[in-house]
C-alpha positions in Angstrom: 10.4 -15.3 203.5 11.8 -17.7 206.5 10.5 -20.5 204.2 12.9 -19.6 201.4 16.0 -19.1 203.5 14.9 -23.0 205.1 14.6 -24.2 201.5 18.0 -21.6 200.8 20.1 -23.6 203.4 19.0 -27.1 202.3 19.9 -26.2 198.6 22.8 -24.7 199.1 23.9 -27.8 201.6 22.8 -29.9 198.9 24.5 -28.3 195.9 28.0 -28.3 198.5 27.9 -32.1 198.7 26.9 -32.8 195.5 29.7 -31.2 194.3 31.7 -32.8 196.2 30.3 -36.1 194.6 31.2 -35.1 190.9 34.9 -34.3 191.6 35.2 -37.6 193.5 33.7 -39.7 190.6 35.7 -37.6 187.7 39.3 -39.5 187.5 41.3 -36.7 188.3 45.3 -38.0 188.1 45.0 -37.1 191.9 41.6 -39.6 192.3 42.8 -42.4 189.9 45.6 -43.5 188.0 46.0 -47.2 186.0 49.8 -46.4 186.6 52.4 -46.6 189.6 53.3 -43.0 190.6 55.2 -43.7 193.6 54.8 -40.7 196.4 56.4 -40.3 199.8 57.0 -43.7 201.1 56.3 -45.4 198.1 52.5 -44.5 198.7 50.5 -44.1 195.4 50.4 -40.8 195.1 46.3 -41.0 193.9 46.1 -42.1 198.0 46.8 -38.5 199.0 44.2 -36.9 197.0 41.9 -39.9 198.8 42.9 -38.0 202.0 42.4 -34.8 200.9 38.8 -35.2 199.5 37.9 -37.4 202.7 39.3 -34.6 204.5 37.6 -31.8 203.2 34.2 -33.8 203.5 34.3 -34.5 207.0 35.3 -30.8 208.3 32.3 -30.1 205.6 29.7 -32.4 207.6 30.9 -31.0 210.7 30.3 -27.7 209.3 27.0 -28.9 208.3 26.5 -30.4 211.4 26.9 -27.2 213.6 25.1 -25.3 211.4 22.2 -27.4 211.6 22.1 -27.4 215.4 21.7 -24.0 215.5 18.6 -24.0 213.3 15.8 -24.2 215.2 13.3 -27.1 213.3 16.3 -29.2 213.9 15.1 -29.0 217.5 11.8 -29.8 217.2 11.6 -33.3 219.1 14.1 -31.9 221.8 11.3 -29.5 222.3 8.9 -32.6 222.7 10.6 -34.8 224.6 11.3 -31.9 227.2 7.6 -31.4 227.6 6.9 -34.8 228.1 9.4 -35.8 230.5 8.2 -32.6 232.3 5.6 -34.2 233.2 7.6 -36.8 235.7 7.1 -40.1 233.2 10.9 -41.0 234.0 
């Protein structure tokens, strides 16, 4: 059973981003636009959903990030080097 929530949280991590991958490359209006759609400050307004996407993917890799440091086989070679610097190599 732990083996298929491991393989669970990987998939579903995996499936997250990859979604995120497809609605980058589709050309939304708000991703891509052959035309000048002036936005505030004379920005093209595709740049704001540029911001928006990148913004959504980093606070989703910090999520990621913090959910993977709570998992324990993320640990594994913290573990190791503990035990060898235990025993007074440094």
């Amino acid at each position: 059973m732990k083996k298929l929530f491991e393989k669970h949280f990987e998939r579903t991590w995996l499936i997250i981003f990859l979604i995120m991958f497809v609605i980058i490359m589709i050309p939304f209006p708000f991703f891509y636009s052959e035309t000048y759609i002036p936005a505030i400050g004379g920005i093209p307004s595709y740049i704001f959903g540029w911001f928006a996407h990148t913004a959504v993917t980093f606070t989703l890799i910090i999520i990621y990030y913090r959910m993977c440091m709570k998992r324990k086989e993320y640990h594994i070679y913290d573990e190791k080097n503990e035990e060898d610097t235990e025993g007074g190599e440094e």
